[in-house]
N, C-alpha and C positions, 0 to 999 in steps of 0.2 A: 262375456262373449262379444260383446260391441264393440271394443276396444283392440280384440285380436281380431275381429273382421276387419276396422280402421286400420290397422299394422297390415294385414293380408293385402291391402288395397295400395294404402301409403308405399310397402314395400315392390309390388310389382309397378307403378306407378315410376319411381324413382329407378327401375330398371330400365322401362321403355325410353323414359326421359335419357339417362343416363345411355343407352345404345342408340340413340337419334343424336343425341349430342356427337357422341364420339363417332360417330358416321359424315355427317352434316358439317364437322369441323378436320374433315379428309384423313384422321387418322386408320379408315379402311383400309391396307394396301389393295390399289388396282392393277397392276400389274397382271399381262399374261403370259407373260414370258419367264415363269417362274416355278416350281412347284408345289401344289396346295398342299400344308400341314394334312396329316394322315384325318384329325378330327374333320377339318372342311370338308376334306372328299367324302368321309364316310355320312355325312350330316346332309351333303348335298345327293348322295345316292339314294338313301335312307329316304328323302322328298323327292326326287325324282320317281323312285321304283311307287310309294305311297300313293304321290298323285297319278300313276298309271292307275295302280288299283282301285282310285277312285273313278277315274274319267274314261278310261278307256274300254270301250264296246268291246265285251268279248264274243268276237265274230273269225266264223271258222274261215280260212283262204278259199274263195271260190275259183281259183284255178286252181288244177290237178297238178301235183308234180311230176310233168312230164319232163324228158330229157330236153325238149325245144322251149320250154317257160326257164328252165333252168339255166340253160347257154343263153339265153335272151336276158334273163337276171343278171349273167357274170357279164355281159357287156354293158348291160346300162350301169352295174355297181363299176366298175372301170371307168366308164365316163363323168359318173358323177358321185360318187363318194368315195372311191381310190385317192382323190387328193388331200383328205382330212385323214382318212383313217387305213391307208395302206395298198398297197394293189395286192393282187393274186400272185403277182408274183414274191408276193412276202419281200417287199421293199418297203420301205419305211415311207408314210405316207412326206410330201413334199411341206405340207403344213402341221408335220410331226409337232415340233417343237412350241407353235403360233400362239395354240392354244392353252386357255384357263377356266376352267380344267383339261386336262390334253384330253382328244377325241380319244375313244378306246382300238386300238390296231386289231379292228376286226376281223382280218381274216389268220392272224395268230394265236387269237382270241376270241371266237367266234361264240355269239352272244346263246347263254342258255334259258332266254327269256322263251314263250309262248308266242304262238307266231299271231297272235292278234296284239299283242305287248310289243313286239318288234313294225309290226303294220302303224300300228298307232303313235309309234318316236319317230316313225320315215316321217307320215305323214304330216304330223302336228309339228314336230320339230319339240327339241328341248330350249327354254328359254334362258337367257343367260350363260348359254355355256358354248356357242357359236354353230349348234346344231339348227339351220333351217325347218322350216317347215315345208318339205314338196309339195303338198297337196296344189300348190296353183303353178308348176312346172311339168312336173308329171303327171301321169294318167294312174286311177288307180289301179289299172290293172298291170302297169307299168313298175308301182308301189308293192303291189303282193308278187310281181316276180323276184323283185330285188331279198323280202321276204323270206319266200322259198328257198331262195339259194341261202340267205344267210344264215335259217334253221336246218338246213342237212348242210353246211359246208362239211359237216367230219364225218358223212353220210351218203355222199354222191352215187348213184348208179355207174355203173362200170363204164358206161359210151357217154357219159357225163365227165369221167375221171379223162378218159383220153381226151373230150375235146378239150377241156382244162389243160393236160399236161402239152399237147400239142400248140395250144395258145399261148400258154404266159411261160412254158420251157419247166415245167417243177410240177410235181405229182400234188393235188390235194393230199393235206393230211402227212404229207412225208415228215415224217419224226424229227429225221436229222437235222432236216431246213429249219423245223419249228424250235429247235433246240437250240440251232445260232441263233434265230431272229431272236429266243428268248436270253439267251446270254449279253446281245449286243444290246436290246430292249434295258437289260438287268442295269448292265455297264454303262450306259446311257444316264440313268436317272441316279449314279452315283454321284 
C-alpha cells in the first residue's frame, strides 16, 4: 500500500511539475485574437459557473421591475457593456473579435443565469477573461438595473418593448433579426 501511495504522489507531483514546466517555458498559446479549443471554453465555463456557486450571495434584486429601472438598464447596458458584448441593436459588439475567450453577445444570447449569478459577474467581474469588475464605477443599484434588463430581455413588458424598439429601430426578441445575427455570428467563427 506504501508504495502505491509513493506512485499516487510521485505521479501527480511530476504532472504539476510537468504543467509548470511547460507553462514557464511559454509553450501556453496567449494569444487573443484566436479561438479557444471547444475543451478550454468548456473547462473555463465549468470554473467560471462553479466558482459563482461557490462565492456568489444568493440575493434577491431589491429593485422592482418596473418599465423606468428597465429603460434606465437598457441605457446604462449601451453605455457600458454594448462595446464587449453587442448593442440592442443586435450589432456585433466593436470588441467582437479582441477578446480571449470572446465576450458572449448578450443581447442575441441573453444570459439564462439567476439574476443574483448575473449581479454577481457585473459586479465582481470575471478574471482572466477581460470581464471588469463594476463594482468601483457603478452604483449598485445602477448594477441590478443592468440585471433586470438582462434577465427578461425575451420578456420585456409591452411600453418597455416600444421604448426599445423606438430607441435602437428593432423590436426585442424579433426572430428574424436574431436569426441573421445567429447566421452571421455562425459564419463568423467559421
Amino acid at each position: 500500500m506504501g508504495k502505491f501511495f509513493l506512485g499516487v504522489v510521485v505521479t501527480l507531483a511530476v504532472l504539476v511539475l510537468g504543467g509548470l514546466g511547460f507553462a514557464m517555458l511559454g509553450f501556453f498559446p496567449t494569444a487573443a485574437n484566436i479561438e479557444p479549443p471547444r475543451w478550454e471554453r468548456h473547462l473555463a465555463m465549468s470554473a467560471v459557473d462553479s466558482s459563482m456557486e461557490r462565492h456568489a450571495p444568493r440575493i434577491a434584486n431589491p429593485l422592482p421591475a418596473t418599465d423606468q429601472n428597465l429603460e434606465d438598464g437598457m441605457k446604462l447596458y449601451t453605455m457600458n457593456c454594448a462595446v464587449c458584448h453587442g448593442g440592442l441593436d443586435r450589432k456585433p459588439a466593436s470588441l467582437d473579435k479582441s477578446f480571449y475567450p470572446p465576450a458572449p453577445a448578450l443581447v442575441l444570447h441573453p444570459p439564462d443565469d439567476p439574476e443574483w449569478h448575473i449581479f454577481y459577474t457585473i459586479r465582481t467581474g470575471i478574471r482572466y477573461t477581460g470581464m471588469p469588475a463594476w463594482d468601483k464605477t457603478l452604483s449598485e443599484e445602477s448594477i441590478w438595473k443592468i440585471t433586470a434588463l438582462l434577465s427578461r430581455l425575451e420578456k420585456l413588458p409591452p411600453t418597455v418593448q416600444d421604448f426599445y424598439k423606438n430607441s435602437f429601430g428593432i423590436a426585442p426578441g424579433d426572430e428574424e433579426e436574431k436569426k441573421e445575427g445567429d447566421k452571421k455570428e455562425d459564419h463568423d467563427h467559421h
